[in-house]
MMTF fields as JSON, N, C-alpha, C and O atoms, coordinates in Angstrom:
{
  "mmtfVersion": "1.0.0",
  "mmtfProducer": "UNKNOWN",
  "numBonds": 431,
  "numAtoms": 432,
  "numGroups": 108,
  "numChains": 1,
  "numModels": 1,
  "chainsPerModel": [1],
  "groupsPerChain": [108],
  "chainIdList": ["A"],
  "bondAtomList": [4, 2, 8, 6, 12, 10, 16, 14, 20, 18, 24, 22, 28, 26, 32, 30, 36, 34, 40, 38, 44, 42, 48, 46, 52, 50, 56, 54, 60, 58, 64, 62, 68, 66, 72, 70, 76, 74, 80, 78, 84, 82, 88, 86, 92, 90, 96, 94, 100, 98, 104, 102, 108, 106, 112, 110, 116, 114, 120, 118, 124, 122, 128, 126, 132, 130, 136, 134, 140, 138, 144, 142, 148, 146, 152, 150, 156, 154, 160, 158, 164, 162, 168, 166, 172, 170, 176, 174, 180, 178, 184, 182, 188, 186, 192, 190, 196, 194, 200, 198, 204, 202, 208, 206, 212, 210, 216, 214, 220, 218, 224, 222, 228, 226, 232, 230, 236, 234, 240, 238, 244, 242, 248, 246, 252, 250, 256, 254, 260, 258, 264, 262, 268, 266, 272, 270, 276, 274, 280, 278, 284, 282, 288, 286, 292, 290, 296, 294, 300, 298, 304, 302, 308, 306, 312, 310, 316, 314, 320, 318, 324, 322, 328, 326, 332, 330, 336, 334, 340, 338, 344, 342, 348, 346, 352, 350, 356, 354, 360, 358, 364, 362, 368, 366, 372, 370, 376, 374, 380, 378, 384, 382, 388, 386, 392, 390, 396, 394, 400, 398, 404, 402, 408, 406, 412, 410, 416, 414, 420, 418, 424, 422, 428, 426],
  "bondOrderList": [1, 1, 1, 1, 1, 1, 1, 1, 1, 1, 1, 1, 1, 1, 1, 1, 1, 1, 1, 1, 1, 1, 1, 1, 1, 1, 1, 1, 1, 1, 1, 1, 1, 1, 1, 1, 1, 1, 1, 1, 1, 1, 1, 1, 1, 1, 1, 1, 1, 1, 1, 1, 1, 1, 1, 1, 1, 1, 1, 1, 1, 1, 1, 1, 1, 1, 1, 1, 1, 1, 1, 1, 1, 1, 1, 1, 1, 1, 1, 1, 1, 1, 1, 1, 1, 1, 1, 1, 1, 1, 1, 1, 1, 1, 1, 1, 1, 1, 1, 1, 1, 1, 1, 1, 1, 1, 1],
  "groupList": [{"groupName": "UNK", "atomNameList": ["N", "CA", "C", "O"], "elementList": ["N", "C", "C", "O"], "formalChargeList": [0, 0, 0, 0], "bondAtomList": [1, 0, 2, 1, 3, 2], "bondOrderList": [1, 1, 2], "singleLetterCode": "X", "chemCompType": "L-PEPTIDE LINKING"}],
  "groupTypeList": [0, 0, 0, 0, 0, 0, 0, 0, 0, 0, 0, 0, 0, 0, 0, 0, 0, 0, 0, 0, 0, 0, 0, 0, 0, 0, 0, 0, 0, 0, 0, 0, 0, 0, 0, 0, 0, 0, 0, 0, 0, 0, 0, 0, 0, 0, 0, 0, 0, 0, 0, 0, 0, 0, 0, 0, 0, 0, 0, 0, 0, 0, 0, 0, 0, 0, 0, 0, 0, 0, 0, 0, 0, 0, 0, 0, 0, 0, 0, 0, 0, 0, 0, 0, 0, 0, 0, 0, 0, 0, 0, 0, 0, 0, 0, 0, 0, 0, 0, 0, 0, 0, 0, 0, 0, 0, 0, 0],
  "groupIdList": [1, 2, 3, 4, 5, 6, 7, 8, 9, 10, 11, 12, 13, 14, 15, 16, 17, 18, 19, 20, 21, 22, 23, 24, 25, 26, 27, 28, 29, 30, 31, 32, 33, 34, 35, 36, 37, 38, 39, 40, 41, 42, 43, 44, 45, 46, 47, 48, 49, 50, 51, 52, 53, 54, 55, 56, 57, 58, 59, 60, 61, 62, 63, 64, 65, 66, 67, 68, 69, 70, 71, 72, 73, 74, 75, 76, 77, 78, 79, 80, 81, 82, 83, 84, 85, 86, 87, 88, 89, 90, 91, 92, 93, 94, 95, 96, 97, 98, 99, 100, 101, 102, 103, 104, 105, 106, 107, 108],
  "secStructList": [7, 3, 3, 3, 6, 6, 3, 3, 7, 7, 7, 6, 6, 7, 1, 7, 7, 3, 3, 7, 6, 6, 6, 1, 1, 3, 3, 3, 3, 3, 3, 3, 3, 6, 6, 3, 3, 3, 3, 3, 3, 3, 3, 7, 1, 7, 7, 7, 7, 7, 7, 3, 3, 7, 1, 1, 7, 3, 3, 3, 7, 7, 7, 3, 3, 3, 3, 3, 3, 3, 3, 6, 6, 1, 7, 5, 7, 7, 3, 3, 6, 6, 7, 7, 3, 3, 3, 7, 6, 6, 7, 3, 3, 3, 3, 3, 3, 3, 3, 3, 3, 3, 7, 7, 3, 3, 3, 7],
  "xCoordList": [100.032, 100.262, 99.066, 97.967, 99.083, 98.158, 97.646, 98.251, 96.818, 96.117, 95.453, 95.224, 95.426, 94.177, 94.725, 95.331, 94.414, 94.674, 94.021, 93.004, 94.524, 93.832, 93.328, 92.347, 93.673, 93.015, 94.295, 95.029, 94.454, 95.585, 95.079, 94.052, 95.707, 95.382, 97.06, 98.197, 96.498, 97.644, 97.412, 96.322, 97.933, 97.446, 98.174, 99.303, 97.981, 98.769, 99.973, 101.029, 99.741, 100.666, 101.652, 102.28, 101.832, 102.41, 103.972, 104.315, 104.881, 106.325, 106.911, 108.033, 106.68, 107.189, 107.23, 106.328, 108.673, 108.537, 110.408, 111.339, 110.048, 111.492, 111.651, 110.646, 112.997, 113.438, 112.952, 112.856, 112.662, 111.67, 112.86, 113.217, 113.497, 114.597, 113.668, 114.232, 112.907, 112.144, 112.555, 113.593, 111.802, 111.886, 112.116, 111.377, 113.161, 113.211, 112.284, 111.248, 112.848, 111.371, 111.632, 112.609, 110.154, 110.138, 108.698, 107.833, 108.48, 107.561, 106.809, 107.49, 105.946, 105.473, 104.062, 103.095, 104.206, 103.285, 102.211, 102.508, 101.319, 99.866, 99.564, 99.366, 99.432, 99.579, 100.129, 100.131, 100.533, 101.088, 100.563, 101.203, 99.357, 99.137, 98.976, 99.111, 98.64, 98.407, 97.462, 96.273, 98.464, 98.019, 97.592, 97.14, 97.887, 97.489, 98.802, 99.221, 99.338, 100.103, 99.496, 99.564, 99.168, 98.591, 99.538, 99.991, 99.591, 100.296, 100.716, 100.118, 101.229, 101.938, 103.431, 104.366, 103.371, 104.987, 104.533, 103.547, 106.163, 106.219, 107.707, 108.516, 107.609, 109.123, 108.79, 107.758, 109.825, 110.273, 111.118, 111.127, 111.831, 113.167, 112.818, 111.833, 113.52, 113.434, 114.31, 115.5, 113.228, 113.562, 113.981, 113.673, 114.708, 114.522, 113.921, 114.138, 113.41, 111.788, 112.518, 113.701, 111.599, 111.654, 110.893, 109.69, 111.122, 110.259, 109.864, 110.777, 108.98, 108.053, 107.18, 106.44, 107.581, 106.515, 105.708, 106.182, 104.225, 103.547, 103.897, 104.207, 103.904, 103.716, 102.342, 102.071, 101.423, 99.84, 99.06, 99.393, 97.896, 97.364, 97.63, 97.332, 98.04, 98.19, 96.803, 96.179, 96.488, 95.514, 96.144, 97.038, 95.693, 96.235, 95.545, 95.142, 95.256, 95.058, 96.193, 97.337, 96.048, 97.137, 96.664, 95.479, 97.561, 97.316, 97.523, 96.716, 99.248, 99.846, 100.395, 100.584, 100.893, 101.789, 100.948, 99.754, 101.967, 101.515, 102.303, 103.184, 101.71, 102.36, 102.039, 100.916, 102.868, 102.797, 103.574, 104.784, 102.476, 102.799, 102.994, 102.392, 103.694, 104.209, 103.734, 104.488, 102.748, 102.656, 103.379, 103.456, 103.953, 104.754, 103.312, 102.525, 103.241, 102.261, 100.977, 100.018, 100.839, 99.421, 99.962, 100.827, 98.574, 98.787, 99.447, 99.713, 99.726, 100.078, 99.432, 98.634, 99.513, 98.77, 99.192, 100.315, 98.277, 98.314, 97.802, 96.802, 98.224, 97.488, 97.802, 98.993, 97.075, 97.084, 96.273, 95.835, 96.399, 95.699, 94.518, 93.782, 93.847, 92.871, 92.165, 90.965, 93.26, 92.994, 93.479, 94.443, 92.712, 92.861, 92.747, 92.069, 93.92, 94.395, 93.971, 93.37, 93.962, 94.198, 94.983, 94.657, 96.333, 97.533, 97.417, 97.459, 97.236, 97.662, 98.852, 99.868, 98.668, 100.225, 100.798, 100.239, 101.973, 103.426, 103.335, 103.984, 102.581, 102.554, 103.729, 104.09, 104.421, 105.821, 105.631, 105.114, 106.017, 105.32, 106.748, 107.536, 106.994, 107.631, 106.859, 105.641, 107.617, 106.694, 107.649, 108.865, 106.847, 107.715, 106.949, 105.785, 107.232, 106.368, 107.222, 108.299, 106.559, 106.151, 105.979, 105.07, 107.536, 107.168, 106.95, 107.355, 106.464, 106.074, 105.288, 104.28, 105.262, 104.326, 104.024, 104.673, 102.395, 102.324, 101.507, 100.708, 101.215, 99.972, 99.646, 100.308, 98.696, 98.111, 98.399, 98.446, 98.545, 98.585, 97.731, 97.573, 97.267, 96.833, 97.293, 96.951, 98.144, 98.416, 97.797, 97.882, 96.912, 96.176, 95.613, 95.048],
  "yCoordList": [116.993, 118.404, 119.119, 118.678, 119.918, 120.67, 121.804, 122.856, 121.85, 122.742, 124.571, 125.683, 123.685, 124.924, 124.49, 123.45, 125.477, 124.869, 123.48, 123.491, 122.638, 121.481, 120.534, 119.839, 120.472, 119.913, 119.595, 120.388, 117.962, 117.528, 116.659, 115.98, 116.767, 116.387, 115.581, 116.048, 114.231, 113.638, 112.553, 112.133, 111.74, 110.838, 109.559, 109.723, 108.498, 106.958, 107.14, 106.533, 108.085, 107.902, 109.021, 109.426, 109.684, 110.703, 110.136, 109.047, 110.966, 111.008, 111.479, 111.926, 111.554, 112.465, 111.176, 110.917, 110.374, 109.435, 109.918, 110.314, 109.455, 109.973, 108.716, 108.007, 108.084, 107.075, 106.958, 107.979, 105.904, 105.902, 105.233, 104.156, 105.541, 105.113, 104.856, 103.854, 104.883, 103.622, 102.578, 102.059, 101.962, 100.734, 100.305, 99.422, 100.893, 100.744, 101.062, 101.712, 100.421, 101.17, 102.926, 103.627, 103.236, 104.651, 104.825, 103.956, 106.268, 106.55, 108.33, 109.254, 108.277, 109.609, 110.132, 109.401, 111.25, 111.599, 112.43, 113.292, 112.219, 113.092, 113.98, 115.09, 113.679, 114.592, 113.992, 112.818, 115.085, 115.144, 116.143, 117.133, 115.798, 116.893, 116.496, 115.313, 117.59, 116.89, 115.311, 115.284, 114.109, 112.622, 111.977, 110.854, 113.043, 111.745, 111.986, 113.103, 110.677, 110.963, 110.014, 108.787, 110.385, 109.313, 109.542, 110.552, 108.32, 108.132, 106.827, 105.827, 106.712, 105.907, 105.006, 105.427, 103.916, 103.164, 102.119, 101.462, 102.412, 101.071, 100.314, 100.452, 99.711, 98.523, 98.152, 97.545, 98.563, 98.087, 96.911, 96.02, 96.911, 96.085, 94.613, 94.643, 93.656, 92.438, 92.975, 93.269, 92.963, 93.081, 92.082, 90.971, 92.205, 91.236, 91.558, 92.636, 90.899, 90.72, 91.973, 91.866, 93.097, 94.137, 94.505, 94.322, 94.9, 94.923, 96.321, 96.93, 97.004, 97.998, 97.73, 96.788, 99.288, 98.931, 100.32, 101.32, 100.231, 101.427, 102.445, 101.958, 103.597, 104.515, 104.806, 105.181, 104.547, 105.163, 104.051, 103.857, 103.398, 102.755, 102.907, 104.009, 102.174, 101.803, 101.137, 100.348, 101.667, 100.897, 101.039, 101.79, 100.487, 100.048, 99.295, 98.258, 99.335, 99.076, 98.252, 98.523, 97.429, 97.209, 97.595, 97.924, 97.666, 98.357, 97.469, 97.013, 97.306, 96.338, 95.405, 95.724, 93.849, 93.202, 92.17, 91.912, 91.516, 90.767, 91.616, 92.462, 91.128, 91.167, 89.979, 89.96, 89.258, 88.503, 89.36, 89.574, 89.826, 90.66, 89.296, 88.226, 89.558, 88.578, 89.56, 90.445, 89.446, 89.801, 89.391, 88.18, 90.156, 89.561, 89.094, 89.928, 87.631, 87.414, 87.289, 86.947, 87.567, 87.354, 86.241, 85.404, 87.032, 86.13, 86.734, 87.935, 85.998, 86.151, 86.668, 85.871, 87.792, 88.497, 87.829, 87.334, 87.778, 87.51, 88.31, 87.858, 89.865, 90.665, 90.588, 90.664, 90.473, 90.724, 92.379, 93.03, 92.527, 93.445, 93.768, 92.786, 95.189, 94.718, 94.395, 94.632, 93.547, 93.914, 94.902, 95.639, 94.87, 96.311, 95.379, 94.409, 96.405, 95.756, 96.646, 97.548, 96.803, 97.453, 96.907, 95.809, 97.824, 97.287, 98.339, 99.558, 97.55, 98.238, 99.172, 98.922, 100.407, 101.397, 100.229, 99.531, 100.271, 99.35, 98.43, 97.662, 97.665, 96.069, 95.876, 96.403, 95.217, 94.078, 93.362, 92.261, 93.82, 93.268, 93.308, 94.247, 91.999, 91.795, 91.976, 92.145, 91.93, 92.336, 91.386, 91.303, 90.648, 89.881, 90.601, 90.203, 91.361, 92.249, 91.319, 90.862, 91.08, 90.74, 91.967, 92.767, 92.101, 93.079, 93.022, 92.013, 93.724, 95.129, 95.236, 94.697, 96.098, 96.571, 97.964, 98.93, 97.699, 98.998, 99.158, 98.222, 100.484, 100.341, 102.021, 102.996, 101.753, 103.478, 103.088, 101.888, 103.899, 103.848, 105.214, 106.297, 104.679, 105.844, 105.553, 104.58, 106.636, 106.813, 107.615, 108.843, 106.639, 107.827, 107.408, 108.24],
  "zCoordList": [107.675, 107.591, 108.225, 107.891, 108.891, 109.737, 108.939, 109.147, 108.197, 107.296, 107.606, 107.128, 108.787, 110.173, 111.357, 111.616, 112.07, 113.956, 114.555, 115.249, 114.305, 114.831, 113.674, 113.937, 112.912, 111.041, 110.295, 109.704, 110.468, 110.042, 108.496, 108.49, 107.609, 106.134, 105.511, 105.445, 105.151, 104.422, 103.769, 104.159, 102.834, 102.274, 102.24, 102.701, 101.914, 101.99, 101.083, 101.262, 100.014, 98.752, 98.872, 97.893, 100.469, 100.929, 100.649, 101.11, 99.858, 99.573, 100.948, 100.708, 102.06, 103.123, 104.274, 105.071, 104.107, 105.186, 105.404, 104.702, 107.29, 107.765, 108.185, 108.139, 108.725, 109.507, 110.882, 111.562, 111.32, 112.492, 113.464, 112.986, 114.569, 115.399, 116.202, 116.641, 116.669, 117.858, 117.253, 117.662, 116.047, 115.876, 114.396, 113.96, 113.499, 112.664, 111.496, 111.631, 110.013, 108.894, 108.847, 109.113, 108.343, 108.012, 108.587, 108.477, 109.339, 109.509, 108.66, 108.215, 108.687, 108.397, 109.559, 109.771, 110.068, 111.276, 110.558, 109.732, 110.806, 110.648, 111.275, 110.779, 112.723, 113.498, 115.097, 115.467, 115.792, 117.187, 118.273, 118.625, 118.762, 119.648, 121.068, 121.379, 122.13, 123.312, 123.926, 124.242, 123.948, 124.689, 122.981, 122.756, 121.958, 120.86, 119.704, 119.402, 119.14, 118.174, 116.635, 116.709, 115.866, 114.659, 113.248, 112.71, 112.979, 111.395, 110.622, 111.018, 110.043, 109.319, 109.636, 110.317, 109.074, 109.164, 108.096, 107.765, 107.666, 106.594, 107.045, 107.963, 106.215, 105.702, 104.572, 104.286, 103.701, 102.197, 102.309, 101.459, 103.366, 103.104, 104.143, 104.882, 104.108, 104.964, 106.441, 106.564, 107.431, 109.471, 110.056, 109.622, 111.077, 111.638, 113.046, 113.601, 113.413, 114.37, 115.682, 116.004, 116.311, 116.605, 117.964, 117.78, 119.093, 120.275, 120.145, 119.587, 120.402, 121.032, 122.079, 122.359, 122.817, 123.917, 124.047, 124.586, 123.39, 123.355, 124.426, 125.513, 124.333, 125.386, 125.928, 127.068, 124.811, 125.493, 124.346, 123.177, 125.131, 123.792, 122.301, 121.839, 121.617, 120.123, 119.851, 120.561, 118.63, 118.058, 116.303, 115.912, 115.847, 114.156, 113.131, 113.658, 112.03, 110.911, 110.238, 110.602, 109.445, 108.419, 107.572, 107.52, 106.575, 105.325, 104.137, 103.326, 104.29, 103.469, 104.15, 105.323, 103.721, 104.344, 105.333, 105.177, 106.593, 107.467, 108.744, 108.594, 110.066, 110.761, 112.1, 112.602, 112.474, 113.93, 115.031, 115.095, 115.947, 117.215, 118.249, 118.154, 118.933, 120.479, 121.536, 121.94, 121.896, 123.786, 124.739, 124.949, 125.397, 126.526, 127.646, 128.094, 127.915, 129.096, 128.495, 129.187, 127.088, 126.602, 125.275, 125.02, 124.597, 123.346, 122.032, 122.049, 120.909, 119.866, 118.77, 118.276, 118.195, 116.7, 115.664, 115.57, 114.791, 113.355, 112.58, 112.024, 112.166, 111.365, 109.945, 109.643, 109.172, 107.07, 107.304, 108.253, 105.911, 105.22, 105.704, 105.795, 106.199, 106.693, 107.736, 107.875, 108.927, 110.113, 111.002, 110.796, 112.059, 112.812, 114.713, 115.05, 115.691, 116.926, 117.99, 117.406, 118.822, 119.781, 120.974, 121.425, 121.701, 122.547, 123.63, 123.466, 124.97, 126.012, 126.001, 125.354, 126.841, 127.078, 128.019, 128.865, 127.608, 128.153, 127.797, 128.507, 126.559, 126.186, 125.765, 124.713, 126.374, 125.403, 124.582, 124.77, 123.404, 122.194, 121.499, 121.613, 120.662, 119.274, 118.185, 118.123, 117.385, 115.695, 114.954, 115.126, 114.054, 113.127, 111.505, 111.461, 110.441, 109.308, 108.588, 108.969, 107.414, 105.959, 105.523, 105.747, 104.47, 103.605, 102.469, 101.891, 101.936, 102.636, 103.035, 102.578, 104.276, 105.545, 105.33, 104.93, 105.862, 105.566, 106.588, 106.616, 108.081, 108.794, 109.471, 109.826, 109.408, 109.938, 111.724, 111.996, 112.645, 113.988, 114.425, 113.862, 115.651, 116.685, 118.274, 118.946, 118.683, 120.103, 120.936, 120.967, 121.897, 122.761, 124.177, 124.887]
}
């Protein structure tokens, strides 16, 4: 939620998650401004394994859960709790999450 012009405020235990149609799950946004988008995604429920392909560097945290990322042409992720990635803009990437998932993102 944008508090002030430019001063975005929200918390992990935020009730405010919408359906995320990129790639399934639920997301909730922090903020969206010019070349950066940052927030949240979860999965409560059992996925089955999911491609994204960043638009502008991804970088990420986990929060909750596991996740195994697939690079197309590179290598393979293994993130828990805890760790944190950084993904080229246009990486071909699968996601295989252990839920529940939980992970902060930054697009920029």
């Amino acid at each position: 939620m944008e508090i002030h012009p430019g001063i975005f405020v929200s918390s992990l235990s935020t009730d405010k998650w919408e359906p995320d149609p990129d790639v399934g799950g639920e997301i909730h946004l922090l903020c969206e401004v010019v070349d950066l988008q940052a927030g949240l995604s979860r999965y409560s429920r059992a996925t089955e394994p999911f491609t994204w392909v960043p638009t502008n560097r991804e970088t990420l945290l986990v929060l909750e859960g596991a996740a195994r990322i697939e690079i197309a042409d590179g290598p393979t992720l293994e993130l828990k709790a805890g760790d944190m990635a950084s993904l080229p803009k246009g990486a071909q990437t699968t996601w295989h999450v252990t839920v529940p998932f939980k992970e902060f993102w930054v697009l920029s």
